[in-house]
C-alpha positions in Angstrom: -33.9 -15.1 21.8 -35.9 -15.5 18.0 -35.0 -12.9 16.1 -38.1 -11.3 13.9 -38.6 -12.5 10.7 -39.9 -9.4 9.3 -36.6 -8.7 7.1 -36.4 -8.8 3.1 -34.1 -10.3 1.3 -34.1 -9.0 -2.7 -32.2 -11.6 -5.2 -31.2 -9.6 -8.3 -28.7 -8.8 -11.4 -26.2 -6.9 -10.7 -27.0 -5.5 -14.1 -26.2 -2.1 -13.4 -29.6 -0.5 -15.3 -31.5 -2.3 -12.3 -31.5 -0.6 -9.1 -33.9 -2.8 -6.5 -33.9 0.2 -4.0 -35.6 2.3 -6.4 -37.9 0.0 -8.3 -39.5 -1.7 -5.1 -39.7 1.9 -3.4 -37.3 0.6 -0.4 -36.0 3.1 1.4 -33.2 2.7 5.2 -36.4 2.3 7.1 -37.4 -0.8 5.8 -35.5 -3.9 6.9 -34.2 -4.8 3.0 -31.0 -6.1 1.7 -29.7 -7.2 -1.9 -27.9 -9.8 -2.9 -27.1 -9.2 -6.6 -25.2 -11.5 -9.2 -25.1 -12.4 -12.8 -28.5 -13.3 -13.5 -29.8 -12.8 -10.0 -29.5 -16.8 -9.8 -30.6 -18.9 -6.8 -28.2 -21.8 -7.4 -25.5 -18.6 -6.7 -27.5 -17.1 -3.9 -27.6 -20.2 -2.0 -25.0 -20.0 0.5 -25.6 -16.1 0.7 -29.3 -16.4 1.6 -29.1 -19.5 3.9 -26.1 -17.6 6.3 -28.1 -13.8 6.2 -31.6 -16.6 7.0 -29.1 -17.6 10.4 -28.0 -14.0 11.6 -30.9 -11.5 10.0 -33.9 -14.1 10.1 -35.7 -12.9 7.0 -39.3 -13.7 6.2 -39.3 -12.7 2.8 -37.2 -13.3 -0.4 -38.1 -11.9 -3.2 -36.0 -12.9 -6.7 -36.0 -10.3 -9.2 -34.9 -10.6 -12.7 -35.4 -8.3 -15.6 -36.0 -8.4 -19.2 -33.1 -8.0 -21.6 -30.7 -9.9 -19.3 -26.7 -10.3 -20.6 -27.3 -13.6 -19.5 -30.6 -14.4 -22.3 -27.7 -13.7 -24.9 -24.8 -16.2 -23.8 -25.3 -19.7 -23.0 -23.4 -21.7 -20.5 -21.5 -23.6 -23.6 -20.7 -20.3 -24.8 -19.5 -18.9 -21.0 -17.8 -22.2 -20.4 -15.9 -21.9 -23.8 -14.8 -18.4 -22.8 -13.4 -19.6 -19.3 -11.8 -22.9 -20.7 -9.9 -20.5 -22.6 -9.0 -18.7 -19.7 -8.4 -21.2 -17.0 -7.5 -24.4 -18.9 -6.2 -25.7 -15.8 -9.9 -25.9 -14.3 -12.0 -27.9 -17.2 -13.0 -30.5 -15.4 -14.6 -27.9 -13.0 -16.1 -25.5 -15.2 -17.5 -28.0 -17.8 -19.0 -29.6 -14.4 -21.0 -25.8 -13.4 -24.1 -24.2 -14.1 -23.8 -20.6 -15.0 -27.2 -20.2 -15.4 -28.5 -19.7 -18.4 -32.0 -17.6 -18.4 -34.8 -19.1 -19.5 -38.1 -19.5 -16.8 -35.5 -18.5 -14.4 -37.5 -16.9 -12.1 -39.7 -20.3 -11.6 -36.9 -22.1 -11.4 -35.0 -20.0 -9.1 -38.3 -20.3 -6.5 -39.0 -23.5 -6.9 -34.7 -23.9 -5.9 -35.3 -21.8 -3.1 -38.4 -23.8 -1.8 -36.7 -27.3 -2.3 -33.5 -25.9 -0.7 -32.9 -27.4 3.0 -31.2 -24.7 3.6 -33.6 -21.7 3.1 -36.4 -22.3 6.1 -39.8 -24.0 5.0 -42.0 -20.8 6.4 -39.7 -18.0 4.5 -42.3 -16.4 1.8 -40.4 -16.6 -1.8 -41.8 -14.1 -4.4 -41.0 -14.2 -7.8 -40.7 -10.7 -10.1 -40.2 -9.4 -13.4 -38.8 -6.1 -14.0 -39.1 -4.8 -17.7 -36.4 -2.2 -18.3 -37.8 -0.5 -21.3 -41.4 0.2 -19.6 -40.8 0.1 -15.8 -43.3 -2.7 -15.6 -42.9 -4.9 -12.5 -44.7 -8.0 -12.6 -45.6 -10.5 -10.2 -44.2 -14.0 -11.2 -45.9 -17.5 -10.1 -44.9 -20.7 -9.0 -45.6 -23.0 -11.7 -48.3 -25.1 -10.4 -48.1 -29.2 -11.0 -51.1 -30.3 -13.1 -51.8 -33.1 -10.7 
């Protein structure tokens, strides 16, 4: 048996000033779940998003970031500094990560998403920005090649 791919899957901050329920109106009725992280970063989302693509089938992903992000004011030097410090032991393995530093993040994080074998080539990947000051919500996309 296919399960339906009408589900929604929302990639966000977990930035606690940002709450996806209330900005994109969604409500128990609607089949909606978050997945929420520093950033609201694909290359984190990954393994999250391809498992609830197996046993929830979603159609639609949808990767939200907002303005004024802790992440647009520390870099991944600066975040791989701070965890060197706290784990010297692991180095080689943090100076090795990404901890995604935001800048086009949203395009980047769709065009991950798209080139990822493990999200499915028909799921619908929307891109938005969410201004915290003004409420704005913006649509975000896909930078197009100039070929």
């Amino acid at each position: 048996m296919r399960a339906s791919r009408a589900g929604v899957v929302v990639l966000s901050c977990s930035d606690p000033r940002l709450n996806p329920y209330q900005i994109l109106g969604i409500d128990e009725t609607l089949k909606a779940t978050m997945v929420r992280n520093a950033g609201g970063r694909a290359f984190d989302a990954i393994r999250t998003l391809s498992v609830l693509q197996t046993i929830g089938a979603p159609g639609t992903i949808v990767v939200m970031h907002h303005t004024d992000c802790g992440m647009t004011h520390f870099h991944d030097a600066d975040i791989k500094k701070a965890l060197v410090e706290i784990a010297p032991q692991e180095k080689t393995s943090i100076e090795a990560s990404k901890f995604g530093e935001i800048k086009n993040s949203i395009r980047e994080d769709i065009e991950l998403l798209k080139a990822s074998p493990l999200i499915k080539d028909d799921t619908q990947i929307i891109g938005l920005a969410y201004d915290t000051a003004t409420g704005a919500l913006t649509e975000v996309e896909e930078a197009k090649s100039a070929l």
